[in-house]
C-alpha positions in Angstrom: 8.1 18.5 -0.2 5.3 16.8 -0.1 4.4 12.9 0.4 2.0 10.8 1.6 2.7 8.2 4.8 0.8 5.3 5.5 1.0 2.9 8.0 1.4 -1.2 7.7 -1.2 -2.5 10.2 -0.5 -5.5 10.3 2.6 -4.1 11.9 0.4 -3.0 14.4 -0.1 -4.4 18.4 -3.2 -6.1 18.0 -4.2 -6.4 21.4 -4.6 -2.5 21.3 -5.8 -2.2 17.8 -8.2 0.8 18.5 -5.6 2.6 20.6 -3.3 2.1 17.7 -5.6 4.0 15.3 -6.1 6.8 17.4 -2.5 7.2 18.0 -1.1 6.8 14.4 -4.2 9.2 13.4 -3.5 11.2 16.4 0.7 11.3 15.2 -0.6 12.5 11.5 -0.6 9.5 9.6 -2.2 9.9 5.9 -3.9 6.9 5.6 -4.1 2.8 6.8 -2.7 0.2 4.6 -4.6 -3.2 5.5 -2.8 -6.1 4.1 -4.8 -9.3 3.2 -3.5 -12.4 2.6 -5.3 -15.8 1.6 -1.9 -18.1 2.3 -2.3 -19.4 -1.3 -0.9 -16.2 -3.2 1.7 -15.7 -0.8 2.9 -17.8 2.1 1.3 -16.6 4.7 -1.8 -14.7 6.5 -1.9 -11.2 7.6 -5.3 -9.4 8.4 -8.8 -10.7 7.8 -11.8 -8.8 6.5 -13.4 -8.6 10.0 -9.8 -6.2 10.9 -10.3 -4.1 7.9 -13.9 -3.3 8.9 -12.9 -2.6 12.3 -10.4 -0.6 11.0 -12.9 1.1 8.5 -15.0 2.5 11.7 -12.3 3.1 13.7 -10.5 6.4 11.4 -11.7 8.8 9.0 -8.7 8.5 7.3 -8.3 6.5 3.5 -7.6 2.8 3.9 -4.9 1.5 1.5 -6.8 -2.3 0.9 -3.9 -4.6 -0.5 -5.6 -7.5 -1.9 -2.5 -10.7 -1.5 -5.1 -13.5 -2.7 -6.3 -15.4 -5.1 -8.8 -14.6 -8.0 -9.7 -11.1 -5.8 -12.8 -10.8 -8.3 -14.5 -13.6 -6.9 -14.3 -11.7 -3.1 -14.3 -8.3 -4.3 -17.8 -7.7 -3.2 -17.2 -8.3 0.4 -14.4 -6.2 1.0 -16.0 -3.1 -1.7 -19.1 -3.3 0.6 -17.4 -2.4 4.1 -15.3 0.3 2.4 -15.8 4.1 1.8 -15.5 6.8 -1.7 -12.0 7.6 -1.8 -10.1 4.5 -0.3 -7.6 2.6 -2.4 -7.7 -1.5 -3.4 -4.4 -2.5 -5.0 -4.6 -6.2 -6.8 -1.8 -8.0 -7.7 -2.5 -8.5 -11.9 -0.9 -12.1 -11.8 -3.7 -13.6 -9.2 -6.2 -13.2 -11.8 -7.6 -14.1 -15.3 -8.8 -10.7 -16.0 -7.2 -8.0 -13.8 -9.2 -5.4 -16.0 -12.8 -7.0 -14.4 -11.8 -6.6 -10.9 -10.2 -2.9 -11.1 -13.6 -2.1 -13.3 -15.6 -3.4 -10.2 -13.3 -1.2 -8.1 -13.8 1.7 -9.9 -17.8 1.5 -10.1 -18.1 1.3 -7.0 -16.5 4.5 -6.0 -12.5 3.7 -5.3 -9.9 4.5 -6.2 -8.5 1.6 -8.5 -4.9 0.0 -8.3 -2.5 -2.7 -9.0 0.5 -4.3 -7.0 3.7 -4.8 -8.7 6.1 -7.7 -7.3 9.9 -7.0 -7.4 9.8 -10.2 -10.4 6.8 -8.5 -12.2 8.3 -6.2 -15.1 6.6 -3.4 -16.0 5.7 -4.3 -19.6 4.0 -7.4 -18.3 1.1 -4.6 -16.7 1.4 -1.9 -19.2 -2.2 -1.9 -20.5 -3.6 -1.6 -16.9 -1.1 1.5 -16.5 -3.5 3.3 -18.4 -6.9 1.9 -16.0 -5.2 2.4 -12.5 -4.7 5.6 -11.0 -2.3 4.0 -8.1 0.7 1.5 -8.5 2.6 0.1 -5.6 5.8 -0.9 -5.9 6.9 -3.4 -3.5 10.5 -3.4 -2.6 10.5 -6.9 -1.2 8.9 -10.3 -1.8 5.3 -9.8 -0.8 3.9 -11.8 2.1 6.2 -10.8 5.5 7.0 -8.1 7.2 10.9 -7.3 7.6 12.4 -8.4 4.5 15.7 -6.8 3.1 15.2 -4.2 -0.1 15.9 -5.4 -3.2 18.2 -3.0 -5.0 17.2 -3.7 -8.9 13.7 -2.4 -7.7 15.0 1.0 -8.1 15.5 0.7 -11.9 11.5 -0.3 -12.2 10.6 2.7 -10.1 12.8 4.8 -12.6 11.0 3.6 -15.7 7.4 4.1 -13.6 8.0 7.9 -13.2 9.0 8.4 -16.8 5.0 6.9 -17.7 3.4 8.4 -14.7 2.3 11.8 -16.3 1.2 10.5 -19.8 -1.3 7.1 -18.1 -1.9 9.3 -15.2 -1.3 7.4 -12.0 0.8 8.0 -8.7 3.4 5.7 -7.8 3.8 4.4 -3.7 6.4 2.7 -2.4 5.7 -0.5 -0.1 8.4 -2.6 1.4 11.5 -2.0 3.3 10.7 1.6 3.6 13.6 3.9 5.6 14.5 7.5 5.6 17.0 7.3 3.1 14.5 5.6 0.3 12.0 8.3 1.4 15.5 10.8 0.8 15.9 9.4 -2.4 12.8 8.5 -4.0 10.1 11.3 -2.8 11.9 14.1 -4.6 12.4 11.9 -7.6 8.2 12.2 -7.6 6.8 8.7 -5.6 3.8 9.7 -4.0 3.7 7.8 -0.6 5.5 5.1 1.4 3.9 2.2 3.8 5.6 2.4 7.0 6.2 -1.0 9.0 9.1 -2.0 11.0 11.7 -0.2 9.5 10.7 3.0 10.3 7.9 3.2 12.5 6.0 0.4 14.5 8.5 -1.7 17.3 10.5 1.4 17.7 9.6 2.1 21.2 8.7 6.4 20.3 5.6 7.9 20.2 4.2 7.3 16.5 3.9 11.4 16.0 7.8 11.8 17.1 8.5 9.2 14.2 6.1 10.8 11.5 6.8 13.8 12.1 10.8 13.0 12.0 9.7 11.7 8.3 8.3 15.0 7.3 11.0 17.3 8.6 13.7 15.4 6.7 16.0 17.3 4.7 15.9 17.1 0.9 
């Protein structure tokens, strides 16, 4: 079966940040999910845009931009100029006035567009921008820290995603929380990737290919 893994860098040992690249790309990671956060749209700050750029030149591989701020339209310029064709920006629809401006500015310039749903958004709260996005991520948790506990009633919403996935045409990923048995359950039930963290695979104390590869030889 196959699904996509991508790692939470702000997981990552930051006093080694390029040696972390090499070794997650090196261990067959699918792509880097960069977590910004302003401190105003969620309690806290993760990465800046100066780490995401690094991060840009550091890999080949897609970046997973996850935009935790503010009115994201009125940055959205500085963090579509540092990226590449093909990588992902997820906004969260309640941080701004007109969610479908900012994903139209994602798409023109060459990404791929997508939105963020909070475990207290409901899904007919976003259900016109279903049919603009071509990724949703589903986060598991309260967004803003890493090593939060699941919460189970997000299930239900990723149940009533897969069932609209095919008609609007997006993929569904799964960030939050993530361990072997949601991959177990979930992946075969058609979610398309899973951001790793602490969970799963950064703190772990094994090489990051033993863990990823682990992931990918689980049995369905």
């Amino acid at each position: 079966m196959e699904f996509e893994l991508t790692a939470s860098m702000m997981c990552a040992d930051y006093g080694n940040l390029e040696r972390e690249v090499k070794n997650l790309e090196d261990g067959g990671i699918d792509s880097f999910h960069i977590d910004i956060m302003d401190g105003r749209y969620v309690p806290n700050f993760a990465m800046s845009l100066n780490d995401m750029r690094f991060i840009a030149k550091a890999t080949k591989k897609p970046l997973d931009v996850h935009l935790m701020i503010e009115h994201p339209n009125n940055h959205i310029d500085l963090f579509l100029r540092y990226l590449r064709q093909g990588d992902t920006v997820y906004i969260h629809p309640e941080a701004e006035y007109h969610p479908s401006t900012t994903l139209q500015s994602i798409i023109n310039a060459g990404m791929i567009p997508g939105i963020a749903i909070n475990p207290g958004t409901s899904v007919e709260t976003v259900m016109e921008m279903l049919r603009i996005v071509k990724r949703v991520l589903v986060m598991s948790v309260n967004p803003g820290n890493a090593g939060q506990m699941y919460l189970p009633y997000v299930g239900k919403k990723i149940t009533k995603l897969l069932s609209m996935k095919e008609d609007m045409d997006f993929e569904i990923y799964w960030d939050g929380a993530c361990s072997a048995d949601k991959i177990l359950e979930f992946a075969p039930k058609g979610v398309k990737g899973f951001v790793l963290g602490t969970t799963l695979l950064f703190g772990k104390g094994k090489p990051y290919g033993e863990t990823i590869q682990n992931i990918r030889k689980l049995k369905f």
